[in-house]
C-alpha positions in Angstrom: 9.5 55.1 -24.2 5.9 56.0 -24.9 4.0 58.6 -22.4 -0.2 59.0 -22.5 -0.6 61.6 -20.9 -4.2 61.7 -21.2 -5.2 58.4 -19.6 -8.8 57.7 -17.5 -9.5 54.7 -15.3 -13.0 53.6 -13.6 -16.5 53.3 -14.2 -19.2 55.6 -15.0 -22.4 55.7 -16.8 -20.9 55.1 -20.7 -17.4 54.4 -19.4 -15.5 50.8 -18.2 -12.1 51.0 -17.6 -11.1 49.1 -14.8 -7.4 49.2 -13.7 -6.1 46.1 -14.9 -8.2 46.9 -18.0 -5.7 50.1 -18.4 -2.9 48.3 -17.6 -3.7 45.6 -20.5 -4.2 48.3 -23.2 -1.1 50.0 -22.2 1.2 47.3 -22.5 -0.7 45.9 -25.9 0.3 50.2 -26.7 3.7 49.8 -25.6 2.7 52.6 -23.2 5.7 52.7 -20.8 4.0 55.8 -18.1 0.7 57.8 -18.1 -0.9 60.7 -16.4 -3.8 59.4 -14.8 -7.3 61.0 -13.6 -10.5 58.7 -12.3 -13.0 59.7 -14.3 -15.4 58.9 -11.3 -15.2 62.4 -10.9 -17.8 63.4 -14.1 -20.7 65.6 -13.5 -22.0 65.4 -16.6 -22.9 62.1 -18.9 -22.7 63.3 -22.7 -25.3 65.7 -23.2 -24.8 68.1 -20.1 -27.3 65.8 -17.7 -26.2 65.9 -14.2 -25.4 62.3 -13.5 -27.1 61.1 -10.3 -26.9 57.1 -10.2 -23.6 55.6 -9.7 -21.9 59.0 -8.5 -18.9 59.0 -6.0 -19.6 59.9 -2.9 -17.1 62.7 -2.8 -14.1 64.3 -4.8 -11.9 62.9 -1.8 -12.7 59.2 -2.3 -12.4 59.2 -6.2 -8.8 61.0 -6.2 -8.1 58.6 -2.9 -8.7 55.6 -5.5 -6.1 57.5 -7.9 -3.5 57.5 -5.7 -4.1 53.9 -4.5 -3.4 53.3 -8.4 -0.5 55.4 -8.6 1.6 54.2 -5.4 0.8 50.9 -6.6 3.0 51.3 -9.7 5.4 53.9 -9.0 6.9 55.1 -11.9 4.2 54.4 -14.5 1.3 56.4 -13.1 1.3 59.8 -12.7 -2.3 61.0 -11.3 -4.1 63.9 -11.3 -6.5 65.5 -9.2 -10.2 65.5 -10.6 -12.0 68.5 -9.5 -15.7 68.3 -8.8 -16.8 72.0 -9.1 -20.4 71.5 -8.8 -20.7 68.7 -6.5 -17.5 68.8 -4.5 -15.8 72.3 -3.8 -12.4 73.3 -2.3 -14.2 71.5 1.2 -11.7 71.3 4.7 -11.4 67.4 4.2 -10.3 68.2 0.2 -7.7 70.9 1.8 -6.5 68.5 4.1 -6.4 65.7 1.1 -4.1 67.9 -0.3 -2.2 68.9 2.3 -1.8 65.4 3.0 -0.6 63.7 -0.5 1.3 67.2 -2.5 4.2 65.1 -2.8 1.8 62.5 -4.6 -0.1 64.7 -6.9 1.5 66.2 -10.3 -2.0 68.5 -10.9 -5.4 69.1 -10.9 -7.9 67.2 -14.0 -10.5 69.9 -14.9 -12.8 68.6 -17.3 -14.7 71.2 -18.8 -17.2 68.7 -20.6 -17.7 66.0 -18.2 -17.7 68.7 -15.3 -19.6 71.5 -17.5 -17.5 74.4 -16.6 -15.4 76.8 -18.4 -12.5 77.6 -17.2 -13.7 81.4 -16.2 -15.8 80.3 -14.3 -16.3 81.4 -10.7 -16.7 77.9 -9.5 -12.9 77.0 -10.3 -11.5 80.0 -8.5 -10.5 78.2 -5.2 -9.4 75.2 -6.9 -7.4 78.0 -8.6 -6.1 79.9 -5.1 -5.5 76.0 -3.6 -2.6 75.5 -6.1 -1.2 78.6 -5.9 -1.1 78.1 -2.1 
């Protein structure tokens, strides 16, 4: 049995991978499970520019689309959480998505490039104090 467990799916400015698009390359991998994130969630294209075209409304509905994914193929993805520091925050309605799906999440996606944020940094703190909780 072979596990990525660095996988992205969905569309952004330089990216296209579509589900069934994943799900092609992981059989023609012999991929058996992955750990999935929606990379949806980026920032930041390449070179640190805030992307503003073809940005998800909210952290919500991008991590919504992950678990859609995930619960449609139990036991072969596992998704993760992708944090939007800048644009998105620890808001009530991403509490509540939380709240609301633990059992379905196995951890949060920080990307430090795509996102361009360290990991000291202040702005992932409550992401921080949220999985503690």
């Amino acid at each position: 049995m072979i596990i990525d467990s660095h996988t992205h799916f969905g569309v952004t400015n330089n990216f296209y991978l579509p589900e069934k698009m994943l799900l092609n390359a992981m059989k023609k991998g012999c991929i058996s499970k992955a750990v999935i994130s929606n990379i949806e969630g980026a920032e930041f294209d390449g070179f640190k520019v805030a992307l503003s075209s073809n940005k998800p409304e909210n952290q919500v509905l991008i991590n919504t689309k992950t678990l859609e994914i995930a619960r449609k193929y139990p036991g072969i993805f596992y998704p993760l959480v992708w944090i939007m520091p800048h644009s998105g925050g620890v808001t009530e309605d991403f509490v509540n998505f939380i709240d609301m799906n633990q059992k379905s999440i196995f951890g949060f996606k920080i990307h430090p490039f795509l996102n361009n944020v360290n990991f000291d940094s202040h702005l992932l703190e409550p992401y921080f104090k949220l999985a503690e909780s």
